[in-house]
N, C-alpha and C positions, 0 to 999 in steps of 0.2 A: 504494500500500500504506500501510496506517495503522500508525502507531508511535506508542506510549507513553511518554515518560519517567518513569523511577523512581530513588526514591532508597535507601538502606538494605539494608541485608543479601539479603532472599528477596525480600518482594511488596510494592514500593510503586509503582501504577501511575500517572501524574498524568493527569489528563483535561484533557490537551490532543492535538488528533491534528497529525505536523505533515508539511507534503510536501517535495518537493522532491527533487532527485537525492543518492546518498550517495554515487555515484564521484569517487573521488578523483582529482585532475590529474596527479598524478603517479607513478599507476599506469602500470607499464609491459606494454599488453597482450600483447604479445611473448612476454615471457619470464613472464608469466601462462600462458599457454597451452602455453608446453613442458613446466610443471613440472605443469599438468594430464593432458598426455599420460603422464605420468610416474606421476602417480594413476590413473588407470585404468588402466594398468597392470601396478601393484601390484594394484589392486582384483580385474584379472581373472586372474591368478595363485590368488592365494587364494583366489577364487571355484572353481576348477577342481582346485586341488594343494592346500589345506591336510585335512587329514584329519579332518574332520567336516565336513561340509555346515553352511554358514551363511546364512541368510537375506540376500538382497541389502538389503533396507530393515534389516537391523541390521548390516552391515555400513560402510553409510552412513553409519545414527545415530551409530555406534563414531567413524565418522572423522570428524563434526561434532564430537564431545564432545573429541574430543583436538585437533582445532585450536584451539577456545575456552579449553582447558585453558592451553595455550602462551599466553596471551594476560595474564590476570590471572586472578585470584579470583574476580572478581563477577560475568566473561561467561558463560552456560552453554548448554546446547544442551536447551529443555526439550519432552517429548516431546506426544505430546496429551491424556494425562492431567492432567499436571503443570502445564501450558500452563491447562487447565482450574481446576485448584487455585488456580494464580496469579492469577486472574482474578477469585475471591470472598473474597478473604483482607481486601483493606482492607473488606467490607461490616462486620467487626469481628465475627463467628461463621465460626468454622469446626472441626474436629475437630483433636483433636490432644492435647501437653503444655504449649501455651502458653508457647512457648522462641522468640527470635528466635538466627541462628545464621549465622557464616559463615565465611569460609577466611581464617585468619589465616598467615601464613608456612608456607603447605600445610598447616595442621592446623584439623581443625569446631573452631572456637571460639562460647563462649555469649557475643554480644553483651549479652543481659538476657533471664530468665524474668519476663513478663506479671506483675503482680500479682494474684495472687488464683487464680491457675491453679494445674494438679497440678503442674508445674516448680516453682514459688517454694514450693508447701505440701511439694516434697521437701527445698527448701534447697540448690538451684543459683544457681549466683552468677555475677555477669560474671568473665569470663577463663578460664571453666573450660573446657579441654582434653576434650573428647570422643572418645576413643580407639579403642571399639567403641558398637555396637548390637546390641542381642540377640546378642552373641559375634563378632559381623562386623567384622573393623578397617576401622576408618575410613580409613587411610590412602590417600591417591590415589582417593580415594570426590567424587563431585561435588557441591554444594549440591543443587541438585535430586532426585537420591538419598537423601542423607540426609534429606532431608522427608520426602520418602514411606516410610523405612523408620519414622519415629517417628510418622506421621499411624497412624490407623487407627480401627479401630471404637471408641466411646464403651465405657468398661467392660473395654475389652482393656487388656492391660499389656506394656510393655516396657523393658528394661533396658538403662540406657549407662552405662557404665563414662567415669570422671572422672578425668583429673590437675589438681589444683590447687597451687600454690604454695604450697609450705611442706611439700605431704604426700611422703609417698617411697615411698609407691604408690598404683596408683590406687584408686579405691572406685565399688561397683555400685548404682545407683539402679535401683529397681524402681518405675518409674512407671505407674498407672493412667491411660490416654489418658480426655479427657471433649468435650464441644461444648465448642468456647472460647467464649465471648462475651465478648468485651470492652466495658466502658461505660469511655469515655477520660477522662472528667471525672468527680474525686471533689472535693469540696469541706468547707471545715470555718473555722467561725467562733471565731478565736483570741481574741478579746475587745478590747478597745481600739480597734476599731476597724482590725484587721489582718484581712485573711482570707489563707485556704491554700487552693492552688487544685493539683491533683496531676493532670499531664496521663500517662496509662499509655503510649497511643498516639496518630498521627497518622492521623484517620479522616476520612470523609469527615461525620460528624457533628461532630467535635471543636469546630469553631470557632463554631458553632451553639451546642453545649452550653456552651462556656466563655462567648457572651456573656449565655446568661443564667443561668450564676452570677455575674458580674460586676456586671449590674443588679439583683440580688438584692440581693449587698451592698449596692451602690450606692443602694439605698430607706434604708436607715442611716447613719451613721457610717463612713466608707469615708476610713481614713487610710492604708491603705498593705497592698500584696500581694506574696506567698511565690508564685512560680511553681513549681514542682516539676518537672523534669523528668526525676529520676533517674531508670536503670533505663527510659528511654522510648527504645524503640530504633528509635525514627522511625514512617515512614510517608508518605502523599502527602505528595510537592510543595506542589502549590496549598493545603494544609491547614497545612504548613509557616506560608508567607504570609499568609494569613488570621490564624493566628494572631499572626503579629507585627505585622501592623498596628492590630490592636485596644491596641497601645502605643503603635505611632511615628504622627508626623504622616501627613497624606494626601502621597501625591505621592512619598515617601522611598522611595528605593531598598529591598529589604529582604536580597536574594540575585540575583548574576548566574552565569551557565554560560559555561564558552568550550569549544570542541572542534575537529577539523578542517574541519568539513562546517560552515559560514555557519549554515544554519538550527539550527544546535545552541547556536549563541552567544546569549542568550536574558537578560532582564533582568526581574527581578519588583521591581514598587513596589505600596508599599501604595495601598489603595485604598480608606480605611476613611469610611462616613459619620458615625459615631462613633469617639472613642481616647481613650482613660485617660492621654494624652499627658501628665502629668503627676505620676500617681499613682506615688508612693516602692516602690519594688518592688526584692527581691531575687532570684533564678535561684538555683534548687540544683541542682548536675549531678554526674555521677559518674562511674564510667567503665562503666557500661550506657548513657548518654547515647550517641546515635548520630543520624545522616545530619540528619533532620528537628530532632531537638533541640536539632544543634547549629547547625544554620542559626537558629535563633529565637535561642538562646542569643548566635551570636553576632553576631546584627543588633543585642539589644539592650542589650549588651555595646559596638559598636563607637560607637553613637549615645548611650553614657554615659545610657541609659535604665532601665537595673538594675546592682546591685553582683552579681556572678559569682561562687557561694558553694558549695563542696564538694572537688571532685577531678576531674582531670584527664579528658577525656571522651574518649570511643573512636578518631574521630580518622577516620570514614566520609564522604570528601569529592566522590566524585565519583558521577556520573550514568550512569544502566543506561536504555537504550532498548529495549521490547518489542517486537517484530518478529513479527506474524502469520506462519507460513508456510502454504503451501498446502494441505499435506497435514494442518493443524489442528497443529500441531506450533510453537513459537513460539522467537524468537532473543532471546537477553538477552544485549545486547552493553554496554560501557560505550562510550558515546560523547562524555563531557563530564566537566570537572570545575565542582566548583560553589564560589565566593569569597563571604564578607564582603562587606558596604556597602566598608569600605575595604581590600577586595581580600586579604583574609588568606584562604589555601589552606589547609582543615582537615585533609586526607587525609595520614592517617600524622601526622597531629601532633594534631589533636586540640584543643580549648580550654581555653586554662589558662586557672584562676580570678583572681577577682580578690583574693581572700582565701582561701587553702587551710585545709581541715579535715578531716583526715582522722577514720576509724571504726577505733573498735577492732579488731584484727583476732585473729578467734575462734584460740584455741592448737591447735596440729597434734596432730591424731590424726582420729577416725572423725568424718565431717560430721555435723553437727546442722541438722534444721529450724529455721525461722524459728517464735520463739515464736507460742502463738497470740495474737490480738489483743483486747487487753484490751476488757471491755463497755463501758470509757468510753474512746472515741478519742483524747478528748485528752491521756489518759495516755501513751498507746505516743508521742505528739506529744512531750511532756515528756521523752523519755527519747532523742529523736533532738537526737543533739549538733551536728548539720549544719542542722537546721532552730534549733536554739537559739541559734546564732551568726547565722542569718541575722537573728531577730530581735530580737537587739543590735543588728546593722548598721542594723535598719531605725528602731530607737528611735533611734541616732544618727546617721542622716539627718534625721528628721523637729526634733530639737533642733537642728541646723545649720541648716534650713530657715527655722526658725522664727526666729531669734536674728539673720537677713539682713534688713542694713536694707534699711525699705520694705515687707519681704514678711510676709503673716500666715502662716499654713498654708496647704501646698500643697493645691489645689485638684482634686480625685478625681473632681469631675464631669465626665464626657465633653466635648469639645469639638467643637463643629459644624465640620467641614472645611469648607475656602474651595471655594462652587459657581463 
């Protein structure tokens, strides 16, 4: 049977298939099987005595969904539809609000609304508490249900009711559903000789599109880069990696997994034939920063390869295995956690910066959208006080660089890895 590793809240699949047995050694078949006898015998109780007739295949589903439930957050039991859904999410177009989303201390929380989608043009924000949809409380509701009740036809609308911090009740977003398309790489020329590079997602184009805004610069004046990763609430694995090697040398560790099962313990090094392995860069993360983000955030963070600039990030550290099942129905268990080059566990902690700066934070009363964006980008640039610190930081890198004896200016041109 083929499995998938994922990282991140809902759908991030990695393409790798991997084999091998998942029984555990010290399982005890024994007293497995008495506590199964003990299931089907509940099952067939209620199949005969509960007072309405229920289908035996939702009876089943019912009792896959509540043992996963018991388990954590992120394992779920997802059906053939949904199994379907999951499956074209990283293509980066799919229907919906363009919200990533997941269970925080039993409650939907919004990891980050998409850029550019109906979610961010309604003005949802990381941490916001998701209570109902369309009147339905969320509570004890699954991730994979709550996708499907906010996916839908392009042009349909549906409302979730929000608690946010600070407010003292909730408030109802009436959002029109659209195709998502996400394009993960936006780019923008700050002058000097700095570029900004704003990653949305982890796609399976990303690392393609970012190197070549990278050699774009790179035909100019290429003194030193703004990664962005705020609000990026992951996506592949392997896109993870790719992305951080296009910084660290070849051959560097970038992110390893350990679990119970040997083939889950798994080690990713970059593998770059090109790397900016020198070029002054700062990371902006925030706490929509999640799974994939912060793996990059914090390979290049732990390799003293960027200064780490914003706020505290989500803190999504471990690894979801996609499990086909039979009947087209698929199992999203977690079976790993994922560590730092030097073994830092993000899960439930999250990455602290290396220089905190926090954002305003809007006054309590009825949510406000996100202004719209001004006709010259680099204005809304100027007025982001997270990005304006970053490039302080990165002005007084480049004077410290420069002022090192021996050394002229660091050097932006790609470096040929050792064949």
């Amino acid at each position: 049977m083929k499995k998938a590793f994922v990282i991140g809240s809902l759908l991030v699949v990695l393409t790798l298939s991997l084999g091998g047995s998942v029984a555990s050694k010290g399982t005890d078949g024994g007293a497995t099987y008495e506590q199964l006898r003990l299931f089907t015998e509940v099952l067939s109780i209620v199949q005969n005595q509960y007072v309405d007739e229920v289908a035996p295949k939702d009876l089943i589903y019912n009792a896959i969904k509540g043992t996963l439930r018991g388990l954590d957050p992120h394992s779920s039991f997802l059906d053939p539809d949904s199994y379907r859904e999951m499956q074209v999410e990283t293509s980066g177009s799919f229907g919906g609000l363009g919200i990533e989303i997941t269970l925080r201390d039993d409650v939907l929380t919004v990891v980050a609304p998409i850029e550019g989608t109906p979610a961010y043009r309604a003005g949802l924000q990381p941490g916001d508490k998701i209570v109902k949809i369309d009147g339905l409380v969320t509570k004890d509701m699954q991730l994979p249900d709550a996708v499907k009740k906010m996916r839908g036809k392009p042009g349909s609308k549906v409302t979730i009711s929000v608690v946010r911090e600070g407010w003292t009740e909730p408030h109802d977003f009436e959002i029109q559903r659209e195709q998502i398309r996400v394009h993960s790489v936006r780019s923008q020329d700050l002058g000097s000789g700095i570029a900004y590079i704003k990653l949305r997602q982890f796609q399976e184009q990303t690392a393609h599109d970012l190197e070549t805004a990278l050699e774009k610069f790179n035909k100019g004046e290429f003194k030193g880069l703004v990664l962005d990763l705020r609000n990026n609430p992951g996506g592949l694995l392997t896109s993870a990696v790719e992305v951080s090697e296009k910084f660290v040398d070849d051959g560097k560790l970038v992110v390893y997994t350990e679990g119970r099962v040997r083939n889950q313990n798994m080690r990713f090094s970059a593998h770059a034939k090109h790397a900016f392995s020198t070029l002054p860069m700062v990371v902006l993360v925030n706490q929509g920063s999640a799974s994939a983000s912060e793996i990059v955030a914090g390979a290049l963070q732990d390799y003293g390869r960027a200064i780490v600039v914003g706020t505290q990030t989500f803190g999504k550290g471990s690894v979801q295995t996609i499990i086909p099942l039979s009947d087209g129905s698929g199992l999203r268990l977690t079976t790993a956690k994922y560590f730092t080059p030097k073994g830092r566990s993000i899960h439930g902690k999250g990455i602290t910066p290396d220089i905190v700066v926090e954002v305003p934070k809007e006054p309590a009363g009825a949510p406000k959208p996100p202004a719209a964006p001004s006709l010259d980008p680099m204005e809304d640039l100027k007025k982001d006080v997270q990005l304006q610190r970053g490039l302080d930081v990165l002005k007084a890198m480049r004077i410290i660089e420069q002022q090192r004896p021996g050394n002229g200016q660091a050097q932006a041109r790609p470096q040929q890895s050792a064949q």
